[in-house]
C-alpha positions in Angstrom: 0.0 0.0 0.0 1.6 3.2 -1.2 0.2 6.2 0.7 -0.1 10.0 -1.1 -0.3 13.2 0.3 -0.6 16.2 -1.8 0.6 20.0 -0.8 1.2 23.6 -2.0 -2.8 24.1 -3.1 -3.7 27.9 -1.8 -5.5 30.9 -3.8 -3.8 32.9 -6.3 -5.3 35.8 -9.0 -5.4 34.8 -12.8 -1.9 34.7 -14.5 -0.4 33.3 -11.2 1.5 30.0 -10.4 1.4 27.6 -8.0 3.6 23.9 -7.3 1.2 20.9 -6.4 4.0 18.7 -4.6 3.0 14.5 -4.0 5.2 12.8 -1.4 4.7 9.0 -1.6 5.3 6.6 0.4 7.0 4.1 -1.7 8.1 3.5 -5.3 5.4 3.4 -8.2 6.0 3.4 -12.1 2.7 5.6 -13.1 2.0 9.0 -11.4 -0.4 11.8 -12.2 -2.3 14.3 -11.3 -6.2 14.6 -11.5 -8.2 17.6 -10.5 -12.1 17.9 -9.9 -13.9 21.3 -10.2 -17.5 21.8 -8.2 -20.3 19.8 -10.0 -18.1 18.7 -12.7 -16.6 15.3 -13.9 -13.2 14.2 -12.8 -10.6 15.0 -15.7 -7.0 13.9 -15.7 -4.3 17.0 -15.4 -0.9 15.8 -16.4 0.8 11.9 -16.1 3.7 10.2 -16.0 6.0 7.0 -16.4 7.6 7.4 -13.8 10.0 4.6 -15.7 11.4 6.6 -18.1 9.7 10.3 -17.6 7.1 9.9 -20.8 4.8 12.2 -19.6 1.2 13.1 -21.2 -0.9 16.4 -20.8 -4.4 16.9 -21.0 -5.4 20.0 -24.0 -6.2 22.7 -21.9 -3.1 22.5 -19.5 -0.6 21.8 -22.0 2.2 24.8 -22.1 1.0 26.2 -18.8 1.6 23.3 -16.6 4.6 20.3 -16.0 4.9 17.8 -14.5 8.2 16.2 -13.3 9.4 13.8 -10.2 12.5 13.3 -7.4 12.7 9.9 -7.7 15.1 9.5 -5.2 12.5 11.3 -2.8 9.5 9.7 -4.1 7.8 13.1 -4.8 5.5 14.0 -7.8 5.4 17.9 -8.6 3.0 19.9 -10.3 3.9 23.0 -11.7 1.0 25.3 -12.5 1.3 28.5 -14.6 -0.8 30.9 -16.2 -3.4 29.9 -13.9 -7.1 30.5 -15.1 -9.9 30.6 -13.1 -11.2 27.4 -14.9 -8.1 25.9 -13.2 -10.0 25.9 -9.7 -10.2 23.0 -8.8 -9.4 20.1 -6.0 -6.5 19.1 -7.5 -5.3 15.0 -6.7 -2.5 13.0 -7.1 -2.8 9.2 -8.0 -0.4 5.9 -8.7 -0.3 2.7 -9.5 2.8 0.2 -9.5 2.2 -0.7 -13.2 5.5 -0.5 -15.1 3.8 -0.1 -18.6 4.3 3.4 -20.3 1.2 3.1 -22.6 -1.0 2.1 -19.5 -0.1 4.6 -18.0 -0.5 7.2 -20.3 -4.5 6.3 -21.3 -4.7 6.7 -17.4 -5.7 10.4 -18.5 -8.2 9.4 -20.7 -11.8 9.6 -19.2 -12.2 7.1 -16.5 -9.1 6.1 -17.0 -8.1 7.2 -13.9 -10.4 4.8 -12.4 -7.6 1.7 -12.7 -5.0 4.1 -10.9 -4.5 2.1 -7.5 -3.6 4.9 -5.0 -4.9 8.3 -4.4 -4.5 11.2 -2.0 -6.7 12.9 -0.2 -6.3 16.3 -2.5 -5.4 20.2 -2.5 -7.7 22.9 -3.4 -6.8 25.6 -5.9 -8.7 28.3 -6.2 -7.8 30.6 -8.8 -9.8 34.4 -8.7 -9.6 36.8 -11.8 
């Protein structure tokens, strides 16, 4: 069992940034990061092999926001700039200890997240304009 506990959600004005870090508490090949906005659907923010770093965005994040990983500290990071008001959000970081880079990737797909085995207990963003 691989526990997850997100950090560094807060409230920032349009145009700011923020860093979403996950610690974990052990090693896992697919990480991500999954955000869910009042009344709205679950969508898939940013993922990653944690393998060999193939990483996968979802449209309306891509060239605002990254995603990278410490390894050696088992810690997932979200950087987050630009930041629109549709970006508010409870943002939450998930795993899973399959070590298979297409897998992992269609985790952002809808639902896909659904087959990620661990999740934390999220960070709330809340972006004003």
């Amino acid at each position: 069992q691989v526990q997850l506990t997100e950090s560094g959600g807060g409230s920032v004005q349009a145009g700011g940034s923020l860093r979403l870090s996950c610690a974990a508490s052990g090693n896992t090949s697919c990480m991500g990061w999954f955000r869910q906005a009042p009344g709205k659907e679950r969508e898939g923010v940013a993922i990653m092999h944690a393998t060999d770093g193939t990483t996968r965005y979802a449209d309306s994040v891509k060239g605002r926001f990254t995603i990278s990983q410490d390894r050696a500290k088992n810690i997932l990071y979200l950087q987050m700039n630009s930041l629109k008001p549709e970006d508010t959000a409870m943002y939450y970081c998930a795993a899973d200890p399959t070590d298979h880079r297409w897998w992992c990737t269609q985790r952002l797909n809808p639902g896909g997240g659904d087959a990620l085995d661990y999740w934390g207990k999220g960070t709330l963003v809340t972006i004003s304009s």
